[in-house]
N, C-alpha and C positions, 0 to 999 in steps of 0.2 A: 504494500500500500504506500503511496505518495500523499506526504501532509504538507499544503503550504503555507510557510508562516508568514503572514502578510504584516510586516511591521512600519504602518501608515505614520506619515503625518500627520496629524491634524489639524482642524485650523476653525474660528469662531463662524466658518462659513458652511450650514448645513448641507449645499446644497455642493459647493466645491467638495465637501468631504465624503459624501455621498457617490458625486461622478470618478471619486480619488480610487474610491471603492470598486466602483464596477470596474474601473482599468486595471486595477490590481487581480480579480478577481479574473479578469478575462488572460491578463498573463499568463497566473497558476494554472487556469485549465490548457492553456497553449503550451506549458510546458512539461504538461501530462499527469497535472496532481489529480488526485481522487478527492481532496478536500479541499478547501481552502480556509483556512481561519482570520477572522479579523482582531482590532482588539479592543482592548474593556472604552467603553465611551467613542466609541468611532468617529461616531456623527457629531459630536458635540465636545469643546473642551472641558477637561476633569475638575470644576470645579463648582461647588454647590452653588455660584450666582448662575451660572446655566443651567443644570438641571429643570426647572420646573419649565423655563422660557421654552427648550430643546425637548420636553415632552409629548409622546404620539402614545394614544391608543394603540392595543394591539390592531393589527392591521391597518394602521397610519400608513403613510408616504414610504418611512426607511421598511418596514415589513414587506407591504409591497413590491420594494427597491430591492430585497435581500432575495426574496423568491425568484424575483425573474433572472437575477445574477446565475442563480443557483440551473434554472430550469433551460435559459441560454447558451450557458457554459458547459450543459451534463455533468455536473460536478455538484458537491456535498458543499454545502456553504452556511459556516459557524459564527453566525454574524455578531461576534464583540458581544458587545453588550451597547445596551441603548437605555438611556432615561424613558421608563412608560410612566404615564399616568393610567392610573384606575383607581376609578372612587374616588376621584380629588386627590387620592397618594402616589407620591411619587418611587418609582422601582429602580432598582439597574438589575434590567431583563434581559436575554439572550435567546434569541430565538435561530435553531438549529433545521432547514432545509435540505431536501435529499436531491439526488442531480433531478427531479423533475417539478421541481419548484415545490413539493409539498413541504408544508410542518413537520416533523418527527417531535419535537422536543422545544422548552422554552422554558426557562429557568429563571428567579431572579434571585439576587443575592441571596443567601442567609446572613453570613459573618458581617454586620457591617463595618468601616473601616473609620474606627474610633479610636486615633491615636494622639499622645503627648510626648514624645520623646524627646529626652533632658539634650538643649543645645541643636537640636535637628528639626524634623518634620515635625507639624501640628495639623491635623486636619477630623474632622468631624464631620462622617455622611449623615450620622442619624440626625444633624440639622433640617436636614432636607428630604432625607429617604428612608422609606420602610421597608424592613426586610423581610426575605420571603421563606420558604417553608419547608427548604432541605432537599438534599441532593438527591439524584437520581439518573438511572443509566437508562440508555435509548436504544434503538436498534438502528444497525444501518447492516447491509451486506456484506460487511468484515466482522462482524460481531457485535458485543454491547458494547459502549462506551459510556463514558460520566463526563459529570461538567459540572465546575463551579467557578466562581467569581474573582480572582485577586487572595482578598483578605480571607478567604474561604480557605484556602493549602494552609492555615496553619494549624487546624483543627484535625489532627490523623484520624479521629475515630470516624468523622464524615466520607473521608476514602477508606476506609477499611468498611464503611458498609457497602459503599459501593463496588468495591473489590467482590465483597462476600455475593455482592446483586449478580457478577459474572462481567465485571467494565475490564478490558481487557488492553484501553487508551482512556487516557481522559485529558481533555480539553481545559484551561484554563486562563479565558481573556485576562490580563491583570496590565496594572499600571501603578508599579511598585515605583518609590521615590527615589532620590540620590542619598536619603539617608537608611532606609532598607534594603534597598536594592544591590551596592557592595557587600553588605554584612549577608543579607539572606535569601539573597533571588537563589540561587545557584545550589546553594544549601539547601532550599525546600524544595527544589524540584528534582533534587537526585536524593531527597531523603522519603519523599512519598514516592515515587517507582520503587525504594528497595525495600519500604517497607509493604509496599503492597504488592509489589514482584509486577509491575505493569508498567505504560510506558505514558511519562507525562509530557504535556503539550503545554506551552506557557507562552501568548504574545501579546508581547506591550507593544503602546504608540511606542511610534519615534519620541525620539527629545526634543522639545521645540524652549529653550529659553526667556521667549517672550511671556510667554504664558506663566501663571502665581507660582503651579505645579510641575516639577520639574518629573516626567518618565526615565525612568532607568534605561530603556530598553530594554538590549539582550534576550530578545525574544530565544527560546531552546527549548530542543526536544532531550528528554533523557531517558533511556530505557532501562528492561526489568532487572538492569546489573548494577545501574548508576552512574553507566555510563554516559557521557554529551557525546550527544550525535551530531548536534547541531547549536550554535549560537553566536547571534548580530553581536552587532556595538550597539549605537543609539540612534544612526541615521536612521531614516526611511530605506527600507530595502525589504526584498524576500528572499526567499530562500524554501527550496523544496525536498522534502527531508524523505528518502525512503524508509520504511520499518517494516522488519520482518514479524510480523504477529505471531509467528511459530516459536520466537523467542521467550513470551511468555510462558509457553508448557516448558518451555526448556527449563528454563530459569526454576521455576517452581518445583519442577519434579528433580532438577540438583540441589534446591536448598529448600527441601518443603516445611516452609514455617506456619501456612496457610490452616491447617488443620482446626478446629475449634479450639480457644486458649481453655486452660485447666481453671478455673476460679476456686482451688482450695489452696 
């Protein structure tokens, strides 16, 4: 399978970010991905004064925008995540298309990203956003997969359910900062593949320094050994990642830790 990590710019213009999209999205299938992923806040800059402004119902403008990527290009398309509104509340949702424009899957945060860290990053989504109701794996033609949000990968026992569900890759838009992103981008995506023996998928925006919030990048894939397959800098770039999915049985069945834990 070919996963491609589309690590966008973004920019305060929904509609530039959007067309940014489909051009990226039309690469990755051109250059023979089975998926393409976007990343967390695509359409929109990451910071709680956009949010509510950059808000769409499900099946709004970017929904619409992400199917027809998807069903155009014959290709699986993981579109980031997007600001929804429902019920007057605001999300950061993620809706998941199969190469024929359908739904499979749509997800929005759980963990929200509620941080103070001494001399670094400040930020506060539950300002602005409510969060949603836990993780879960999807089907697609390779098998299940999982998916969650950024601030989600730091809670292992939400991937070990989804492990236990049969998620065999998992997905995860994020838009980690310069002050987590050196300490634990890299750390948490080779520490949830080996603890769950499966293969994670992690892509941030590009770095734009105009902007309040500065992206790590380093979008990467790491597989069920912990090993990096794949990972950017900070620019705008892609990159299209092959993974052998038969590495999973492998991996599991030389170091089978999976079995149900003893609780005496």
């Amino acid at each position: 399978m070919r996963i491609a990590l589309l690590q966008m710019m973004v920019t305060a213009d929904k509609e530039t970010n959007l067309k940014r999209a489909e051009e990226l999205v039309k690469k990755a299938a051109q250059g023979g991905a089975d998926m393409a992923v976007l990343p967390e806040m695509f359409n929109c800059p990451y910071d709680n004064a956009y949010f509510r402004e950059y808000a769409e119902p499900k099946g709004g403008e970017t929904y619409r925008r992400l199917a027809k990527m998807a069903e155009e290009n014959t290709v699986y398309v993981v579109g980031g995540s997007v600001p929804q509104i429902k019920d007057n509340k605001i999300y950061n949702t993620s809706y998941t298309f199969d190469r024929q424009g359908n739904e499979i899957h749509d997800y929005s945060k759980t963990h929200l990203f509620d941080i103070q860290v001494d001399g670094g990053q400040t930020f506060k989504e539950s300002d602005t956003l409510t969060p949603g109701d836990g993780l879960r794996v999807f089907q697609t033609e390779f098998g299940l997969f999982g998916l969650g949000i950024c601030f989600d990968i730091r809670f292992q026992s939400d991937w070990e359910l989804l492990q236990k569900q049969g998620a065999i890759v998992c997905i995860v838009p994020a838009a980690f900062n310069m002050t987590t992103g050196p300490a634990h981008w890299e750390l948490l995506f080779r520490a949830r593949a080996v603890d769950n023996q499966l293969f994670m998928v992690g892509v941030s925006p590009a770095r734009d320094l105009d902007f309040s919030y500065h992206a790590y990048g380093h979008s990467i894939v790491a597989d069920p050994w912990g090993s990096v397959l794949a990972q950017l800098g900070f620019e705008e770039e892609i990159v299209i990642v092959s993974v052998d999915l038969d590495r999973v049985a492998s991996v599991r069945r030389q170091i089978p830790i999976l079995p149900p834990k003893r609780m005496e």
